[in-house]
C-alpha positions in Angstrom: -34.2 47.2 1.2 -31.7 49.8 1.5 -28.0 49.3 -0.7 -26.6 49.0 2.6 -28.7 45.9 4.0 -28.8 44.6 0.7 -24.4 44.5 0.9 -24.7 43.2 3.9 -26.8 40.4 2.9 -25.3 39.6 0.3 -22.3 38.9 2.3 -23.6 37.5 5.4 -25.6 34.5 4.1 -22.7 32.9 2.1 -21.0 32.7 5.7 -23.9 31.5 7.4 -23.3 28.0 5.9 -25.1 24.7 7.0 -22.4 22.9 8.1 -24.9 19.8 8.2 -26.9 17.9 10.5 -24.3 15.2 11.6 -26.6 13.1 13.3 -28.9 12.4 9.8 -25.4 11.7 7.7 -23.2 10.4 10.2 -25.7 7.6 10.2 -25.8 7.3 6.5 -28.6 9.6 5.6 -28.8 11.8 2.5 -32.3 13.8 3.0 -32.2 17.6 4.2 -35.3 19.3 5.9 -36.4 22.3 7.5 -39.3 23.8 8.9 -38.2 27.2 8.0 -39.3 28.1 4.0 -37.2 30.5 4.1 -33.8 29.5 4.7 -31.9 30.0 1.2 -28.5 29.2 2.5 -26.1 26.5 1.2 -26.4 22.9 2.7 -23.2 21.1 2.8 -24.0 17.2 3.9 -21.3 15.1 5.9 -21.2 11.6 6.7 -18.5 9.3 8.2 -16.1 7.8 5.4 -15.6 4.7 8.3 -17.6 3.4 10.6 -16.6 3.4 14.4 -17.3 5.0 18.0 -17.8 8.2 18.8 -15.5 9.1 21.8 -14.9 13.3 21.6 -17.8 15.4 20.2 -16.5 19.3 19.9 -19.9 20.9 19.1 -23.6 21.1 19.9 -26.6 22.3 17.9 -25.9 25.7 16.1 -22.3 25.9 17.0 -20.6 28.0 14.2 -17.8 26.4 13.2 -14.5 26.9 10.6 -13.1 25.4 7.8 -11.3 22.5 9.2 -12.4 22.6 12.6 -12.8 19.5 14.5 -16.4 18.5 14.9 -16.1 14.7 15.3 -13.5 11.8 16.7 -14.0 8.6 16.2 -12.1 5.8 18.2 -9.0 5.8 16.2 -7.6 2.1 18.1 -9.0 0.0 15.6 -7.2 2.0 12.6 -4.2 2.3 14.6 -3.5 -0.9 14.8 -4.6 -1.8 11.2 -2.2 0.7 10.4 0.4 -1.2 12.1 -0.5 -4.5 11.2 0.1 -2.9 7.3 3.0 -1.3 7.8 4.4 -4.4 9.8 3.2 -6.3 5.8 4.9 -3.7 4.0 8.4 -4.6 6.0 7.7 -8.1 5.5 7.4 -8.0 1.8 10.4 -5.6 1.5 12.5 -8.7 3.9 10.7 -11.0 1.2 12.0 -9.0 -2.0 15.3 -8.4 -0.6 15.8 -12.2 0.3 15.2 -13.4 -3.0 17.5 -10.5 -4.6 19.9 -11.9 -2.1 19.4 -15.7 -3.0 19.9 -14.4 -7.2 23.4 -12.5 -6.0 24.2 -15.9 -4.4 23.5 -18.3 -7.5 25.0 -16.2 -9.8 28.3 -16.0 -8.2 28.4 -19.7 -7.6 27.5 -20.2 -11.0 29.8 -18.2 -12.5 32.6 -20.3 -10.4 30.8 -23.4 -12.0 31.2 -22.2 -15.4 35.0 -21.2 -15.0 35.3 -24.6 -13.6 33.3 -25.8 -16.8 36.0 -24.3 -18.9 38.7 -26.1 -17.4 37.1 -29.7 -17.2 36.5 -28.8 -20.8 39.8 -28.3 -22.1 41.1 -31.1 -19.8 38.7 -33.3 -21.6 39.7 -31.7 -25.0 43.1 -32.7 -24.1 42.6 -36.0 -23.0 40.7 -36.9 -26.4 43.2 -35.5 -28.5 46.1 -37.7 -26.5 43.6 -40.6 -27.0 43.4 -40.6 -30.6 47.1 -40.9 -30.5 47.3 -43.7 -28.1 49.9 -41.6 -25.5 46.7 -41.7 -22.8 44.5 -44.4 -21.3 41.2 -45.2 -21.6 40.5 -44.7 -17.3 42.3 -41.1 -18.1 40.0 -40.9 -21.0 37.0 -41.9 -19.4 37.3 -39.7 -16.0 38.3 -36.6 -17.6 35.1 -36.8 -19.5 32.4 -37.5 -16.6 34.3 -34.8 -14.8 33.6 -32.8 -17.7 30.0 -33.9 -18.0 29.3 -33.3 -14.5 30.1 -29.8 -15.0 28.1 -29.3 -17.4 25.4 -30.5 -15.3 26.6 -28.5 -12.4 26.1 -25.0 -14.6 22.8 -26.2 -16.3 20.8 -26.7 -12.6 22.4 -23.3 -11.9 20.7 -21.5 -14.2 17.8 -23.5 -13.7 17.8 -21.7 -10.2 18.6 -18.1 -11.6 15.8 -18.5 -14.1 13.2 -19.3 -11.2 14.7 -16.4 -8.7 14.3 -14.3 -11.6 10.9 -15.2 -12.1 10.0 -15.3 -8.7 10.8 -11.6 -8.9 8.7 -10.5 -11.7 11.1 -11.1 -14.4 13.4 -7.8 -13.7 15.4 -8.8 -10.5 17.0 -5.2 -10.5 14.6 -2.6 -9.9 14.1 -1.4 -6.7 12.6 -3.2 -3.9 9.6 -0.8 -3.6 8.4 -1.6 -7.1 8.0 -5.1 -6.7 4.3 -5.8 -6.9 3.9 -7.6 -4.2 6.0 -4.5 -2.1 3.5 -2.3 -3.9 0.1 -4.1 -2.9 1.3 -3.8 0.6 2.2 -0.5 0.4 -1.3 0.3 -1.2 -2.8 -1.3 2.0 -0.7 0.6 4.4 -2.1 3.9 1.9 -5.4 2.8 2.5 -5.1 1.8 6.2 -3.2 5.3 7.3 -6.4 7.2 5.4 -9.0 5.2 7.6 -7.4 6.7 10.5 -7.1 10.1 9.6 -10.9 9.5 8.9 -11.6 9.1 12.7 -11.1 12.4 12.7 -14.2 14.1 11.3 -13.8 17.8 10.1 -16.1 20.6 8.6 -16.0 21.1 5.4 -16.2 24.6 5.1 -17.5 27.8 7.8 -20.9 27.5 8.5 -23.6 26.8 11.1 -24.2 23.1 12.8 -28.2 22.0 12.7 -30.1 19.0 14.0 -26.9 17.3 16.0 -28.1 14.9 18.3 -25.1 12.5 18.4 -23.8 11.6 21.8 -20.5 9.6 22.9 -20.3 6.5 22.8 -22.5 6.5 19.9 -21.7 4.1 17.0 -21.8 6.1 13.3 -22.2 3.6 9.9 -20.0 4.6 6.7 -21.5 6.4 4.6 -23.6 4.5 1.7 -22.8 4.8 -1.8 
């Protein structure tokens, strides 16, 4: 071979790239064959990451196709609206979040008024002692100012008992921000996951190279690919 077939060898086969034969891996297969002993190019296998219906086929046998090129779509309905059944959960748990932030905002501004209420019944009651032990007020007096004083004492201890739940409700640090709430981040993890499944009905080469053995057909139903 002369150094100018040899270049161009060299440089022609790399191109030449199996892209793969879609119908074998689309259906979950892992096994590459030829008839020809002599191929030496690279083999690059693709399968389906979801499974679904084939509704737009872009190539046929021995199309020579780009990086990135559409070879493959799936029907993308089902993923579309799993996408918006997530991203309709991701709102709700934001709403959820947001409530509960809402409800501690709430409860600590009325008990706040409790416990300045608190105060006064307090010093009321204080009083009214102090006046008792000297005779100048009445027992009735006496007695009122100090179930008004334990009421309020009450009042602010079921208060906090409600903070202390909200709080809890909301992982223990009501002020971050909504979006790192765990239950907010499961969602949006779902919604992640759901939006990736659709861009998966779109199936894509790899790399440049050469289609071989595709046989798929629409309507034709592709399996995931198998770990």
């Amino acid at each position: 071979m002369t150094p100018r077939l040899r270049k161009l060898a060299l440089v022609g086969v790399p191109v030449l790239v199996i892209v793969g034969a879609l119908a074998v891996w689309l259906q979950g297969g892992r096994h590459v064959t030829t008839e020809n002993a002599f191929v030496k190019a690279d083999i690059t296998q693709i399968a389906s990451e979801i499974p679904g219906r084939i509704i737009d086929v872009r190539i046929r046998d021995h199309s020579i196709v780009k990086a990135g090129e559409l070879l493959v779509r799936l029907d993308p309905a089902p993923y579309q609206l799993a996408l918006a059944k997530a991203e309709a959960d991701v709102d709700s748990a934001r709403a959820a979040v947001e409530q509960l932030k809402a409800n501690l905002r709430e409860i600590r501004a009325e008990t706040k008024e409790a416990e300045n209420k608190l105060t006064f019944l307090q010093a009321q009651a204080q009083r009214a002692r102090a006046l008792s032990g000297r005779g100048v007020t009445s027992a009735v007096k006496l007695e009122q100012t100090n179930s008004e004083e334990q009421e309020g004492l009450d009042r602010v201890a079921v208060l906090r008992q409600r903070i202390a739940r909200v709080e809890a409700a909301l992982g223990g640090k009501p002020d971050r921000q909504t979006d790192e709430f765990a239950a907010v981040r499961e969602k949006l993890a779902l919604r992640d996951r759901a939006a990736l499944d659709l861009a998966y009905t779109e199936i894509k080469a790899p790399r440049a190279g050469v289609v071989v053995n595709f046989k798929l057909q629409l309507g034709e139903q592709v399996k995931a690919q198998s770990s």
